[in-house]
LOBAVO-766414 format. One record per residue: residue in one letter; x, y, z of N, C-alpha, C in turn. Coordinates in nm, 3 decimals, always signed. Layout:
<recs>
a:X:Y:Z:X:Y:Z:X:Y:Z
...
</recs>
This chain:
<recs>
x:+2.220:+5.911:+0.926:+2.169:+5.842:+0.809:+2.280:+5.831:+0.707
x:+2.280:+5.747:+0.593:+2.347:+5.741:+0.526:+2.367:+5.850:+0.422
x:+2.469:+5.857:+0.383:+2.514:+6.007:+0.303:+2.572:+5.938:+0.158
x:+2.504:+5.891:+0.055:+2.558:+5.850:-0.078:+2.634:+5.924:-0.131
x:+2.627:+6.034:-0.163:+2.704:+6.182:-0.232:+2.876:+6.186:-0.167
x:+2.899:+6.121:-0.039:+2.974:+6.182:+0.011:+3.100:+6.171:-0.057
x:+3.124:+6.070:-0.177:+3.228:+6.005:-0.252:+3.220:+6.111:-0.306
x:+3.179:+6.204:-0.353:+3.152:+6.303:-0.465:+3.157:+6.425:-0.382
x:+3.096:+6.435:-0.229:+3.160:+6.589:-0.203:+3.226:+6.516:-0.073
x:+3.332:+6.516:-0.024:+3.369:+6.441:+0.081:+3.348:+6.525:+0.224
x:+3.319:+6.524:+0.304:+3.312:+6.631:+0.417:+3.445:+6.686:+0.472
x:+3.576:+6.648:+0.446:+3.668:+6.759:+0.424:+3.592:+6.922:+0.339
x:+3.547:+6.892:+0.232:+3.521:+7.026:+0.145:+3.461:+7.114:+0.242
x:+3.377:+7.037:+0.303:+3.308:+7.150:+0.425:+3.337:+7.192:+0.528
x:+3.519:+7.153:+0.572:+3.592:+7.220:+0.626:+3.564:+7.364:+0.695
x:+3.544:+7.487:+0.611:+3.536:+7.613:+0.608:+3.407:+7.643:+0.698
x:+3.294:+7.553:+0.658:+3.122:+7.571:+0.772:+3.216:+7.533:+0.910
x:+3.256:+7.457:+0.868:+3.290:+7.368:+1.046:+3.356:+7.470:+1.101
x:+3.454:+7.572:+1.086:+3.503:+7.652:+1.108:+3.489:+7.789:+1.145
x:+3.325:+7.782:+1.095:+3.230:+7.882:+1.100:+3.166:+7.867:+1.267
x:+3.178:+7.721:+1.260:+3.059:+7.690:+1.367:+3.164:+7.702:+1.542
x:+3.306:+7.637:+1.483:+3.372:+7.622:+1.636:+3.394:+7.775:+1.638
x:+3.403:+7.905:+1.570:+3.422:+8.027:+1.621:+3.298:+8.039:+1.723
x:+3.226:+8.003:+1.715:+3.132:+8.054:+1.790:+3.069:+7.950:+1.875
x:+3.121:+7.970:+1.994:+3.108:+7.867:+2.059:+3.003:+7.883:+2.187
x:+3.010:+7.968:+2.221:+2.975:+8.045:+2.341:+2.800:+7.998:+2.380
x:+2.733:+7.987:+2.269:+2.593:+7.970:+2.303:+2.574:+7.823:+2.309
x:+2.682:+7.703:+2.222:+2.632:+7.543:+2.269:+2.738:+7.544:+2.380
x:+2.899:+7.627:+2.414:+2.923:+7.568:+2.521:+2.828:+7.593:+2.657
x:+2.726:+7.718:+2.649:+2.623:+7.726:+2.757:+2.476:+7.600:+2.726
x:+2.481:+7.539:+2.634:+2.393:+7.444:+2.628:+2.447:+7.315:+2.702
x:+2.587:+7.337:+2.652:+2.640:+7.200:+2.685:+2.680:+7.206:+2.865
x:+2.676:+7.307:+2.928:+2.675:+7.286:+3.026:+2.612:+7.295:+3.144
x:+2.468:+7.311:+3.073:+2.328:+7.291:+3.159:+2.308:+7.161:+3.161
x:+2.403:+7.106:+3.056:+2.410:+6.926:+3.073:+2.533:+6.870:+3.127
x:+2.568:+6.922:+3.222:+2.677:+6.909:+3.334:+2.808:+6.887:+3.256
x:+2.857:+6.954:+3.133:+2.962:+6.882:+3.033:+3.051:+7.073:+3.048
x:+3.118:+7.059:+3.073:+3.232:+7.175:+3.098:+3.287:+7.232:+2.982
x:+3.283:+7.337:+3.003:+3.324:+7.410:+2.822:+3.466:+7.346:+2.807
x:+3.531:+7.357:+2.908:+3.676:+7.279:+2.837:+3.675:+7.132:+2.781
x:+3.604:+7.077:+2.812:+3.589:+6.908:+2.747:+3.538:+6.982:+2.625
x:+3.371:+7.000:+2.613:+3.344:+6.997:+2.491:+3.436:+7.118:+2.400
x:+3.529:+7.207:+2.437:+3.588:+7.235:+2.342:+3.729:+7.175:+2.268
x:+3.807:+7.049:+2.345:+3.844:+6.969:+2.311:+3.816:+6.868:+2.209
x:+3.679:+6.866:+2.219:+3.635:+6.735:+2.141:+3.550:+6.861:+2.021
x:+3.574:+6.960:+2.005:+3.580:+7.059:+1.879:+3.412:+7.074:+1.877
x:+3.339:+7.097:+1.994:+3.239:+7.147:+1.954:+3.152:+7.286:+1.961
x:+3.115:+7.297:+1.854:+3.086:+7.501:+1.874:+2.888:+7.523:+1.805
x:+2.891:+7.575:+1.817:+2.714:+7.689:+1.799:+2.710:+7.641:+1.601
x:+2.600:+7.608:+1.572:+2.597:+7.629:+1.420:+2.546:+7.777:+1.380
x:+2.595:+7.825:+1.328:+2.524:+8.009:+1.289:+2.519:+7.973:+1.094
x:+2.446:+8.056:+1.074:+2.416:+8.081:+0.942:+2.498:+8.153:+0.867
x:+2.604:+8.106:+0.787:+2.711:+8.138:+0.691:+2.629:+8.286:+0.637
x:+2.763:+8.397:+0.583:+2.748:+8.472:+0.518:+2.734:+8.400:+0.329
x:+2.804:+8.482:+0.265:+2.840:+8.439:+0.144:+2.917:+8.304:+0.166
x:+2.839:+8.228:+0.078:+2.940:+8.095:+0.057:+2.929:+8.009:-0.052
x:+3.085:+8.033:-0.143:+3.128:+8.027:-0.279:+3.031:+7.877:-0.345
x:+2.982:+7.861:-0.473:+2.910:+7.762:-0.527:+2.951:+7.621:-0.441
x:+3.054:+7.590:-0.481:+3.134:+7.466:-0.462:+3.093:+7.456:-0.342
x:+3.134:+7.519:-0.251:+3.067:+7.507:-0.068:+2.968:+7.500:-0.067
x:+2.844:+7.522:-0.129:+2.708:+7.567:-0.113:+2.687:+7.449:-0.140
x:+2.731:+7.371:-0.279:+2.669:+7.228:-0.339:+2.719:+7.160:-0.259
x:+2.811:+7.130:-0.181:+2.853:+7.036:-0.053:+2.780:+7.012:+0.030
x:+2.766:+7.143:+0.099:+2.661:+7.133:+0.201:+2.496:+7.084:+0.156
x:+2.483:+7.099:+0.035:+2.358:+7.070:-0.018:+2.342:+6.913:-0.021
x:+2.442:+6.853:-0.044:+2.456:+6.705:-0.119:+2.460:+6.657:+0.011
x:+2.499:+6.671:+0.128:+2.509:+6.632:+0.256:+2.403:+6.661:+0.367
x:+2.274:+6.749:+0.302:+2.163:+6.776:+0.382:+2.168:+6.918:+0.494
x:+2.312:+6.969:+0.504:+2.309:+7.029:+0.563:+2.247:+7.146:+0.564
x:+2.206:+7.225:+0.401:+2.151:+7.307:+0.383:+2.012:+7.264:+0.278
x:+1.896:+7.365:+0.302:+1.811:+7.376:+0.193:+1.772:+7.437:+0.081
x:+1.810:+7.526:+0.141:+1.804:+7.650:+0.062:+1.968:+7.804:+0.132
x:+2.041:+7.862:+0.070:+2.113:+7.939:+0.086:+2.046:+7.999:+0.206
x:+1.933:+8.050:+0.230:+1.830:+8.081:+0.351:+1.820:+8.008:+0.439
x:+1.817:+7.865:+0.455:+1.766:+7.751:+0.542:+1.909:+7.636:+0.542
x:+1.933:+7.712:+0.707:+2.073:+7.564:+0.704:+2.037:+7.528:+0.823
x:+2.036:+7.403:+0.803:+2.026:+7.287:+0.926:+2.059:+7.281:+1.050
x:+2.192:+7.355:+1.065:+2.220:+7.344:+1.175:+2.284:+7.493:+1.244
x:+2.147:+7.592:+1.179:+2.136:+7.700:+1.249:+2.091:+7.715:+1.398
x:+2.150:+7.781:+1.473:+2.093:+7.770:+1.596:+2.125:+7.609:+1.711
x:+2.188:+7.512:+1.614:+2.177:+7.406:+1.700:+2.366:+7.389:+1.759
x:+2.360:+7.309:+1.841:+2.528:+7.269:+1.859:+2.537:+7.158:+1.822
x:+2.678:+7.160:+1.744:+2.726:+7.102:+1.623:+2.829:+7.025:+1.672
x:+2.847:+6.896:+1.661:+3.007:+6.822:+1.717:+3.036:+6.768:+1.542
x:+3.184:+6.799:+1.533:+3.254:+6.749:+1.408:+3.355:+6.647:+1.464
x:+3.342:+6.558:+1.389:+3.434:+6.406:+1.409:+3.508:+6.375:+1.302
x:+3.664:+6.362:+1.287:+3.719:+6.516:+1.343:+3.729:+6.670:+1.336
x:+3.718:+6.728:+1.453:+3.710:+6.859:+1.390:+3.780:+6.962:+1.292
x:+3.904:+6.922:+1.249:+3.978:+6.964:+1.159:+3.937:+6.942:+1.004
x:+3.902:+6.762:+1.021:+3.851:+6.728:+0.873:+3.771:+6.640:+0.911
x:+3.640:+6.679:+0.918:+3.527:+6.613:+0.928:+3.487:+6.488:+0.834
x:+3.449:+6.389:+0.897:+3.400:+6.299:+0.862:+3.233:+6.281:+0.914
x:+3.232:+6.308:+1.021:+3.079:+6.271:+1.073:+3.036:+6.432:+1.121
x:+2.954:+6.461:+1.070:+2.871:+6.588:+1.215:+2.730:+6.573:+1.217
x:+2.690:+6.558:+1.356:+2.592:+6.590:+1.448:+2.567:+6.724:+1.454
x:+2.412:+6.718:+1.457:+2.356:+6.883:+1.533:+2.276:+6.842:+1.581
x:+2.206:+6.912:+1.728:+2.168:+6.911:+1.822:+2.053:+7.018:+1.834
x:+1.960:+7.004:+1.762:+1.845:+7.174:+1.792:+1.750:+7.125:+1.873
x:+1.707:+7.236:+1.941:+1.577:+7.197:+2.020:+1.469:+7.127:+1.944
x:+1.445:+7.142:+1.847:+1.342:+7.101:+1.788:+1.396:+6.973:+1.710
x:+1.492:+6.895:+1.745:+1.539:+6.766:+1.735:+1.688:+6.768:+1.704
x:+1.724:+6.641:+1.654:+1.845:+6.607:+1.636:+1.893:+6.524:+1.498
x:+1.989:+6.562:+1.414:+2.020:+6.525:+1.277:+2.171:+6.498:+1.278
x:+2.222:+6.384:+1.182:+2.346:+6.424:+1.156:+2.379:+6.336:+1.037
x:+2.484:+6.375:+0.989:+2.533:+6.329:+0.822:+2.665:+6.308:+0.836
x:+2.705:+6.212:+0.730:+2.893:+6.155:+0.710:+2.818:+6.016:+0.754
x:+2.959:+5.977:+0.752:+3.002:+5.824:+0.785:+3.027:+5.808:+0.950
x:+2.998:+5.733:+0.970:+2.985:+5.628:+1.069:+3.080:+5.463:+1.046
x:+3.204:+5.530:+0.988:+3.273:+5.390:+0.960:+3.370:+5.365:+1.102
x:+3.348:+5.432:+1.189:+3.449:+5.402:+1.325:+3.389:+5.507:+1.417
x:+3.398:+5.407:+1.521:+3.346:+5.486:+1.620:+3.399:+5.656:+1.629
x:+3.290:+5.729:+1.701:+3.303:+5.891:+1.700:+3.439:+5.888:+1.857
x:+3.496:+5.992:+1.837:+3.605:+6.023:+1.924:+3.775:+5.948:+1.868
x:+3.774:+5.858:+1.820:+3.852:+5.765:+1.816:+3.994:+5.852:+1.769
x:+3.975:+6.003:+1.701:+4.062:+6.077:+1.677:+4.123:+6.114:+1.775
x:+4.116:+6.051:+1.912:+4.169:+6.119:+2.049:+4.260:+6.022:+2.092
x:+4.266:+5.894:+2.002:+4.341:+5.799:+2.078:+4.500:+5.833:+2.080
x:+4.565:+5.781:+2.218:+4.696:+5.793:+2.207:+4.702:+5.713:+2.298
x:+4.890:+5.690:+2.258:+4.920:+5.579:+2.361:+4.926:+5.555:+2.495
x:+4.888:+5.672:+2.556:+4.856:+5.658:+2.706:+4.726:+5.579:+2.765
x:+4.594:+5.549:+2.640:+4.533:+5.502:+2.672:+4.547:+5.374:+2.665
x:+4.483:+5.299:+2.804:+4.487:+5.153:+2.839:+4.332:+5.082:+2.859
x:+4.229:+5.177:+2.780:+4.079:+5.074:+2.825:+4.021:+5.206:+2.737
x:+3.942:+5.153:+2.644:+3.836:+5.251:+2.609:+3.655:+5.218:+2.646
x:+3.628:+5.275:+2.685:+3.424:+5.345:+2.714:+3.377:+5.345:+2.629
x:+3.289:+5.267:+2.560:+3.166:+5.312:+2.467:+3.078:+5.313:+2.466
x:+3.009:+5.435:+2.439:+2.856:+5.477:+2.441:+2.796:+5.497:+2.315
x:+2.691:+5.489:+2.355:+2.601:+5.525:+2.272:+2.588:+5.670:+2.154
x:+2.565:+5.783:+2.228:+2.547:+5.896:+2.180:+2.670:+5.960:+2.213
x:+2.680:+6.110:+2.078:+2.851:+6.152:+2.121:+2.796:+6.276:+2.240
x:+2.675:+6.312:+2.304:+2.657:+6.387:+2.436:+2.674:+6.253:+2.528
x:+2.667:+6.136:+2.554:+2.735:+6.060:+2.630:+2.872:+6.021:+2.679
x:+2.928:+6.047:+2.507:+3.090:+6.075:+2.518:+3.126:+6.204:+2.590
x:+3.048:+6.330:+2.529:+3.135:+6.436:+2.618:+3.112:+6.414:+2.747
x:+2.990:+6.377:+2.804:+2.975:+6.353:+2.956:+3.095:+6.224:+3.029
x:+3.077:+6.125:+2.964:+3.174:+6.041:+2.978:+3.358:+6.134:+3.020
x:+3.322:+6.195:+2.868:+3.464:+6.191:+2.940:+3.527:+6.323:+3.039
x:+3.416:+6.442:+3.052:+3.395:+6.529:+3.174:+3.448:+6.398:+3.325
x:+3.313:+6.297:+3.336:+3.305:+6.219:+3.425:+3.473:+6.177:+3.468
x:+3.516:+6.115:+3.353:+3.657:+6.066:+3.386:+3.800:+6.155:+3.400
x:+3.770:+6.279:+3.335:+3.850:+6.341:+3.405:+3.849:+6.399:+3.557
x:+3.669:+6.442:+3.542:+3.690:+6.445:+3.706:+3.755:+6.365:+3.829
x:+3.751:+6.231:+3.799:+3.769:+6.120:+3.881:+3.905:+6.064:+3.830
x:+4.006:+6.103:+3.778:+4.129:+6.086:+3.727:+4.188:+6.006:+3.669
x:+4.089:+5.955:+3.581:+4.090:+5.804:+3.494:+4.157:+5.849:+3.328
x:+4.274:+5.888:+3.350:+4.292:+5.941:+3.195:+4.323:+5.862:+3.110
x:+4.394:+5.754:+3.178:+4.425:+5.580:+3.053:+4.267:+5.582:+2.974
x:+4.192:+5.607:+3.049:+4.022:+5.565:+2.918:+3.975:+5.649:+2.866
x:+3.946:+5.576:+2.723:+3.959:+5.673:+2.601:+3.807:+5.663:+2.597
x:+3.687:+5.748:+2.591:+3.562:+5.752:+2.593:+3.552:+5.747:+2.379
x:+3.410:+5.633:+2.378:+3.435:+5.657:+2.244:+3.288:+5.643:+2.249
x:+3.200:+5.680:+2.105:+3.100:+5.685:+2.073:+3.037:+5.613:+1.944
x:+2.910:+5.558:+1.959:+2.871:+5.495:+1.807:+2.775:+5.567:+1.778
x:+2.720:+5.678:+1.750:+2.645:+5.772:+1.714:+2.497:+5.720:+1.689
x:+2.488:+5.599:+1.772:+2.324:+5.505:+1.774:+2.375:+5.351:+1.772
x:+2.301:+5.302:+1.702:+2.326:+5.159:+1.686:+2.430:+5.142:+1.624
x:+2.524:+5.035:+1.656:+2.671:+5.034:+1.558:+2.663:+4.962:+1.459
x:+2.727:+5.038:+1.353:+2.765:+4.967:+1.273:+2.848:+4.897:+1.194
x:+2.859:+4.803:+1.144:+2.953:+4.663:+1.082:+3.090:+4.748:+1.075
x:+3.109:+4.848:+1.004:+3.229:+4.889:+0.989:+3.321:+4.939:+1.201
x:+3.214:+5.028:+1.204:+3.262:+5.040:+1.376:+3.301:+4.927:+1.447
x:+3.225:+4.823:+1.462:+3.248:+4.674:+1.530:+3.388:+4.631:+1.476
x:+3.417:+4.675:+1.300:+3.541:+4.603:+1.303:+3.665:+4.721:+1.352
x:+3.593:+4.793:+1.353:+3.737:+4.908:+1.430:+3.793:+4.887:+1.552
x:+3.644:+4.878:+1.667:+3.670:+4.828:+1.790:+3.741:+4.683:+1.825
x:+3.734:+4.585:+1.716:+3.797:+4.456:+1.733:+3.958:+4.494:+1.693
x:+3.953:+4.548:+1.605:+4.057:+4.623:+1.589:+4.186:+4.718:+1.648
x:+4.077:+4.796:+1.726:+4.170:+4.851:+1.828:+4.220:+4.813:+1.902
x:+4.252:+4.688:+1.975:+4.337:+4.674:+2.057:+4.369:+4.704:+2.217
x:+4.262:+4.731:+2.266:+4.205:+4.766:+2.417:+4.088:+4.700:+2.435
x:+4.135:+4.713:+2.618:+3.999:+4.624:+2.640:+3.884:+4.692:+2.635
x:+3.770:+4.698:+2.599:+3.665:+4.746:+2.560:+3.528:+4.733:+2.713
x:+3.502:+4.849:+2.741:+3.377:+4.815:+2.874:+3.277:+4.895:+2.750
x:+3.144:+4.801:+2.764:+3.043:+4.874:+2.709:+2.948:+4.922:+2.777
x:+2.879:+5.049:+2.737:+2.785:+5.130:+2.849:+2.656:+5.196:+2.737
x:+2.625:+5.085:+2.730:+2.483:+5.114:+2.639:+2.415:+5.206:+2.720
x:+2.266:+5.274:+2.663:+2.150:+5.333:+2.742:+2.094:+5.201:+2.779
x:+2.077:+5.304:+2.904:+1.938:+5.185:+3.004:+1.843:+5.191:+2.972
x:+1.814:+5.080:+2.812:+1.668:+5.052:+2.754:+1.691:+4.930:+2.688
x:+1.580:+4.847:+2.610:+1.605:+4.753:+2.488:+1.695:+4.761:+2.437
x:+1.667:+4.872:+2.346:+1.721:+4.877:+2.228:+1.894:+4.892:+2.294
x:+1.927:+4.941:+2.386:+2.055:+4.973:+2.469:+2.104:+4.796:+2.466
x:+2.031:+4.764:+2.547:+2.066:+4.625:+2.587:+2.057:+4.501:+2.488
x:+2.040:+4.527:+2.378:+2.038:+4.447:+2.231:+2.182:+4.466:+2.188
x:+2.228:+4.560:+2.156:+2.343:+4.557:+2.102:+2.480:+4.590:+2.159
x:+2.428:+4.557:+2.318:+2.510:+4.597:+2.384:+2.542:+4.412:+2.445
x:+2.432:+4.345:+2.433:+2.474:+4.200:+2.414:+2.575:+4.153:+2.343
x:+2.483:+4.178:+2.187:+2.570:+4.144:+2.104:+2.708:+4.140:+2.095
x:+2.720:+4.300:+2.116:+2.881:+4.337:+2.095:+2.940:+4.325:+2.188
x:+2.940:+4.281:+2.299:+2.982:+4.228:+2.401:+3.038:+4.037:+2.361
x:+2.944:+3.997:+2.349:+2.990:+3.843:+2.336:+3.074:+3.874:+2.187
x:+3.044:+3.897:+2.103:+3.150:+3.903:+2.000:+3.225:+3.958:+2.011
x:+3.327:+4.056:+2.132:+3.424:+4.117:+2.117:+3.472:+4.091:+2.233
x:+3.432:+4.048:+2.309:+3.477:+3.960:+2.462:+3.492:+4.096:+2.559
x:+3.356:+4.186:+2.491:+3.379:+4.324:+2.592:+3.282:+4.288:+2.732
x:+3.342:+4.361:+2.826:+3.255:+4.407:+2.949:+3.132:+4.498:+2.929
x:+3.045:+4.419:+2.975:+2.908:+4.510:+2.957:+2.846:+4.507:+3.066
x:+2.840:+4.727:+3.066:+2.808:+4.776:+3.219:+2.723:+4.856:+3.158
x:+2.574:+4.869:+3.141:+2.485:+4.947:+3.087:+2.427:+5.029:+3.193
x:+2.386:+5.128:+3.141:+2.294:+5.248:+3.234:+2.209:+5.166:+3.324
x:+2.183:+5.247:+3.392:+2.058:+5.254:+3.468:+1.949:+5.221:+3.406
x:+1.815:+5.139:+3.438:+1.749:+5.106:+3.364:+1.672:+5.220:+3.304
x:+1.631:+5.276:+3.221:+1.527:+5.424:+3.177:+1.636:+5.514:+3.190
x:+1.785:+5.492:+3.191:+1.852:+5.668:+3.196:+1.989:+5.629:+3.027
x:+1.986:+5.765:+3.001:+2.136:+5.752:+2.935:+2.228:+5.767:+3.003
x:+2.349:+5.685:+2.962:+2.478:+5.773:+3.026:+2.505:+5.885:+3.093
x:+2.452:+5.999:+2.976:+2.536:+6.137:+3.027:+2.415:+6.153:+3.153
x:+2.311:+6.152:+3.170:+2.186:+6.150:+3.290:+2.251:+6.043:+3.363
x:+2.280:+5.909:+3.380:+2.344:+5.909:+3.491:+2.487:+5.893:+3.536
x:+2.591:+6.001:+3.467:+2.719:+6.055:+3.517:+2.671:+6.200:+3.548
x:+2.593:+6.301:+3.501:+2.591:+6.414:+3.525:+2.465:+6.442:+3.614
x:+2.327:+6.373:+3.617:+2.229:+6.388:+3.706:+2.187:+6.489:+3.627
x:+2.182:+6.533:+3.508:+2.109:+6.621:+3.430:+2.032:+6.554:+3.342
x:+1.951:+6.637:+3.256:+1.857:+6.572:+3.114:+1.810:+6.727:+3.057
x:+1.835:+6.712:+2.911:+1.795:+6.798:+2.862:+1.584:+6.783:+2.873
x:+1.575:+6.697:+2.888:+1.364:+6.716:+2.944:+1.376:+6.774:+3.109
x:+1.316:+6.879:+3.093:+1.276:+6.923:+3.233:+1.235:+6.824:+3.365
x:+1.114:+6.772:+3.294:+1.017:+6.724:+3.336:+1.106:+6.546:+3.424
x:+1.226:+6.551:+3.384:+1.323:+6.442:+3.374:+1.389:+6.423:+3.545
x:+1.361:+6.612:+3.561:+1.493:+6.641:+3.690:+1.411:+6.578:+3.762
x:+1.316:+6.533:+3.837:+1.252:+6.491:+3.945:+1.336:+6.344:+3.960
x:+1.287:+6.281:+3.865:+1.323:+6.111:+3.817:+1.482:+6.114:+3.874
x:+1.578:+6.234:+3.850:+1.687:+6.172:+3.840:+1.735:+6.254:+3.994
x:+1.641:+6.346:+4.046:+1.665:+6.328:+4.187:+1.648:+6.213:+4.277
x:+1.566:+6.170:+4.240:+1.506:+6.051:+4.306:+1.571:+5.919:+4.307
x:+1.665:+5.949:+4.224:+1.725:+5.805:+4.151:+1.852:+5.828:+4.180
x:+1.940:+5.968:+4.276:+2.080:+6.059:+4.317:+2.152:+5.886:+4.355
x:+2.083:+5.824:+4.461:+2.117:+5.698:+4.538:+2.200:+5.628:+4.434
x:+2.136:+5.534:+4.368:+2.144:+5.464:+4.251:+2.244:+5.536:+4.138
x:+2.221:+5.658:+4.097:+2.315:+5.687:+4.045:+2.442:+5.655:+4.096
x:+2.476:+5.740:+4.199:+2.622:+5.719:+4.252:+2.670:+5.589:+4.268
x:+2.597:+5.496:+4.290:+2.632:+5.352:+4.346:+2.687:+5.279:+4.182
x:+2.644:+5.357:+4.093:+2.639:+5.309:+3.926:+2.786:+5.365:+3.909
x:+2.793:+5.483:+3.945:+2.920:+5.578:+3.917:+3.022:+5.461:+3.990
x:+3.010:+5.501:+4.151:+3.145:+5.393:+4.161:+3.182:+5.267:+4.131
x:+3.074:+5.205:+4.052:+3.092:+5.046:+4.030:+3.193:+5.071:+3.897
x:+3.117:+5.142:+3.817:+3.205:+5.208:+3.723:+3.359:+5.247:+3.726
x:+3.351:+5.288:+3.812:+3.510:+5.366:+3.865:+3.529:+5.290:+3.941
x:+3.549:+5.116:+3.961:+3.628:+5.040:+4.042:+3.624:+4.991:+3.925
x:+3.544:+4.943:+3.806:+3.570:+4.888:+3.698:+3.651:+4.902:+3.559
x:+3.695:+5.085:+3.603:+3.808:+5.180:+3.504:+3.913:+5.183:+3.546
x:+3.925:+5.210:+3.695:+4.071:+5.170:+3.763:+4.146:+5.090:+3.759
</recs>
């Protein structure tokens, strides 16, 4: 959602939480890899456990306040959940991830990951959600595709992201979720950016079909059933990254 305040507390200031959160990593890198995503990726892409700050000085406290992250000195948001910071050094965007749903605050002026680019890359991936990116880019290292830079729009994109990606200077494959709303703006931004558009599986996200996981239980049947199809998705993919 949009964050008005942020001109006034910028998410650099909250530096020190973020710092709080990648020490402790141990309980989302075991979340993150019941969703087939390998502690070494997601600790690359700087993501760690949110825990509940000890003492933390006024100025920090009103940051986090102005940005939603906290409610009360007692009640912070992204206790208990796993937390990705974009970038993790000096945050601009963070996501949290709790069982009992999903929130996140900052800007959204360029796609999520894009702090990873370097000149070795020759094609960037974009998805949807940044658990699509870490799966994404688990997926491509497995399969030895390191020229592609996996990038993320943290939902529907927006005006500022579109002009980043026109911007950047690679050829662009898009990999919406396999739904509507996936396949709406995965049109769009396709004909206006002269990208390749290779969307999910129809009814799956990304990271469900590169990893054959889903955080819904009730999910694993569907995506046994669907093992066929997956893979046949995977290598079309990986003749289309090569």
């Amino acid at each position: 959602m949009a964050v008005t305040t942020l001109t006034m507390y910028p998410m650099a200031a909250l530096r020190p939480l973020v710092e709080i959160a990648r020490r402790r990593r141990e309980g989302a890198l075991r979340e993150l890899a019941r969703r087939g995503i390998p502690p070494a990726v997601a600790t690359r892409y700087g993501v760690g456990e949110g825990v509940r700050p000890g003492y933390v000085p006024g100025r920090l406290f009103r940051a986090a306040r102005a940005v939603g992250l906290v409610w009360s000195r007692a009640r912070w948001q992204w206790d208990g959940g796993v937390v990705y910071a974009d970038p993790p050094d000096r945050p601009r965007f963070l996501a949290v991830r709790r069982r009992d749903g999903h929130a996140a605050w900052g800007r959204r002026d360029r796609p999520l990951g894009l702090w990873r680019l370097a000149p070795t890359h020759r094609l960037a991936a974009v998805v949807e959600g940044w658990v699509d990116m870490l799966a994404m880019a688990a997926w491509l290292e497995a399969e030895g595709l390191p020229h592609v830079l996996p990038l993320a729009l943290g939902g529907m994109p927006t005006p500022p992201q579109e002009e980043a990606l026109a911007r950047l200077g690679l050829p662009l494959v898009l990999i919406p979720d396999g739904d509507e709303a996936g396949a709406e703006w995965g049109r769009r931004l396709a004909a206006r950016l002269g990208a390749v558009l290779f969307p999910a599986p129809e009814g799956l996200d990304p990271d469900e079909a590169l990893t054959g996981r889903s955080p819904d239980p009730w999910r694993a049947e569907t995506l046994r059933a669907r093992a066929r199809e997956r893979e046949a998705w995977q290598a079309a993919l990986r003749a289309l990254l090569s």
